[in-house]
C-alpha positions in Angstrom: 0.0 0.0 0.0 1.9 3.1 -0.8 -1.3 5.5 -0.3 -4.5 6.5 -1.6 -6.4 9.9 -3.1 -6.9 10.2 0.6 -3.9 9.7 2.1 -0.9 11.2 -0.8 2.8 10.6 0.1 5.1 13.8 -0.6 7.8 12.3 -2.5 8.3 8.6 -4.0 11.5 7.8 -5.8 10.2 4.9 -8.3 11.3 3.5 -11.9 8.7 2.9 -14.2 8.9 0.1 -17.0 5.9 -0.2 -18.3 2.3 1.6 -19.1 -0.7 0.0 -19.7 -2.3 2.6 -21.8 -0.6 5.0 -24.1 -1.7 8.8 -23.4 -0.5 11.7 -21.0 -4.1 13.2 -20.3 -5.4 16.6 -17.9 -8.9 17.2 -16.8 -11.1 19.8 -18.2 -14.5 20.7 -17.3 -16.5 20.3 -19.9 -19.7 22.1 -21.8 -21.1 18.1 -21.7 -19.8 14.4 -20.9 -18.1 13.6 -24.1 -17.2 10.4 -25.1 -13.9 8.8 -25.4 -12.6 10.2 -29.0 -14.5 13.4 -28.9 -12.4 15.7 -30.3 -12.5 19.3 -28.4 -11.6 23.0 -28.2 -10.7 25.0 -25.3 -13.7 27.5 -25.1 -17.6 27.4 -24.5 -19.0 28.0 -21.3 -16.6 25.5 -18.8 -13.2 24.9 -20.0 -13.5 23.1 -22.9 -16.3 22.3 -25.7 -16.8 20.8 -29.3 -17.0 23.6 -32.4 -18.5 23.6 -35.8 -15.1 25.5 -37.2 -13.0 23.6 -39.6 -9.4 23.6 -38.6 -10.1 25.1 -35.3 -6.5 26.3 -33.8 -8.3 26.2 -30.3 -8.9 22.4 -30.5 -7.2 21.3 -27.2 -7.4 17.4 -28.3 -9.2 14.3 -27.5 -11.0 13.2 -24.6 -9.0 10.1 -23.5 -10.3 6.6 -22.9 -8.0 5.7 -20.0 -4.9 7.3 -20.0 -1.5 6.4 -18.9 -1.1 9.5 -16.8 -3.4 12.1 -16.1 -2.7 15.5 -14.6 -5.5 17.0 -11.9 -7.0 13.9 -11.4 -8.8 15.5 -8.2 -10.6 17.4 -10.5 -14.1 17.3 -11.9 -14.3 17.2 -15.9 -12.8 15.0 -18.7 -9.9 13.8 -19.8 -8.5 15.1 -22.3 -5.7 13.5 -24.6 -2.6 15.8 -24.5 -0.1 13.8 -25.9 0.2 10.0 -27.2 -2.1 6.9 -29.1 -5.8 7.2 -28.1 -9.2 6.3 -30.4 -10.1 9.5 -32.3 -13.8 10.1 -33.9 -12.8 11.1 -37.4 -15.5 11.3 -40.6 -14.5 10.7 -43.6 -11.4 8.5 -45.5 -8.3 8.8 -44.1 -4.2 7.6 -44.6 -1.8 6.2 -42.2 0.2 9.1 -41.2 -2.6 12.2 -42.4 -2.8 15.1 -40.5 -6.2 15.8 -38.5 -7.9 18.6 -37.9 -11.8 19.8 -36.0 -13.9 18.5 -39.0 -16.4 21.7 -38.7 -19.6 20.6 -40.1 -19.2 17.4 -37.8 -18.6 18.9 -34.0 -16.6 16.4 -32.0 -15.0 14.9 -35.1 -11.9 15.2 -36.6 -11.0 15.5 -40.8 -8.2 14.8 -42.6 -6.2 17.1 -44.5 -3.7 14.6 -45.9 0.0 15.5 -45.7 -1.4 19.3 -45.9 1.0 21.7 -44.3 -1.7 24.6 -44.6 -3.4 24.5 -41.0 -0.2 24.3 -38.9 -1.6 25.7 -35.8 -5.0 23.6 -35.8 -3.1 20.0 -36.4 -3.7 18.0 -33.4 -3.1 14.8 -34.3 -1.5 12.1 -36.8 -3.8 9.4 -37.6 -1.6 5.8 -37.2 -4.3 3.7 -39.6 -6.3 4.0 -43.2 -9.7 3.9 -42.8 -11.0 4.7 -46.4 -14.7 5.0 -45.5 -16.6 8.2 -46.3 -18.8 8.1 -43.1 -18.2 8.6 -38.9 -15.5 5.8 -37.7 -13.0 5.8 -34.2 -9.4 5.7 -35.8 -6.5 5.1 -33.7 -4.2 8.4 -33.9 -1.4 10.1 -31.9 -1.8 13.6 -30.1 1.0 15.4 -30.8 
């Protein structure tokens, strides 16, 4: 036993070798309980939201299925993906290695804009699989 939310210990000295999941994620409160993949912005009326803007360069990232680490986990809100491999709602096709951006028409969704070097500031993501269906699908992508 080496503590509990309850009871936290001021400094451990500790090696890690392994994670079981694959994301470094910090709670936001939200405008709504979003699903795992829910790509979001930082705005709205709590901390963060979904938008209807393609290539939104407030998009803050994904909210995370269960992440590795997560920052302010005493707080209330979501997880959101700040870094690393998590399922990402994206619509329409998509290449291994495409950039992703908020898909605009589709809030919570991500697009791709290929290898695109045109919305720098609103890339959030690198998708890590093709998918080449038109419709909604949950990719598996990195946060960058």
């Amino acid at each position: 036993n080496i503590g509990s939310s309850a009871n936290y210990f001021n400094t451990v000295f500790a090696k890690a070798s392994t994670a079981l999941y694959a994301d470094l994620a910090e709670i936001y409160s939200a405008d709504e309980n979003y699903t795992a993949g829910t790509v979001v912005i930082f705005g709205g009326e709590a901390e963060i939201t979904t938008t209807t803007q393609f290539a939104d360069v407030r998009v803050a990232g994904a909210i995370s299925a269960d992440p590795a680490y997560l920052m302010n986990s005493g707080q209330d809100g979501l997880p959101v993906a700040l870094r690393g491999r998590i399922p990402v709602n994206v619509v329409g096709p998509v290449l291994k290695g495409d950039l992703l951006v908020t898909a605009g028409a589709q809030p919570g969704y991500a697009v791709s804009v290929g290898q695109s070097t045109e919305y720098p500031l609103a890339v959030f993501a690198k998708s890590i699989e093709t998918n080449a269906s038109t419709g909604e699908k949950i990719i598996i992508a990195v946060i960058l």
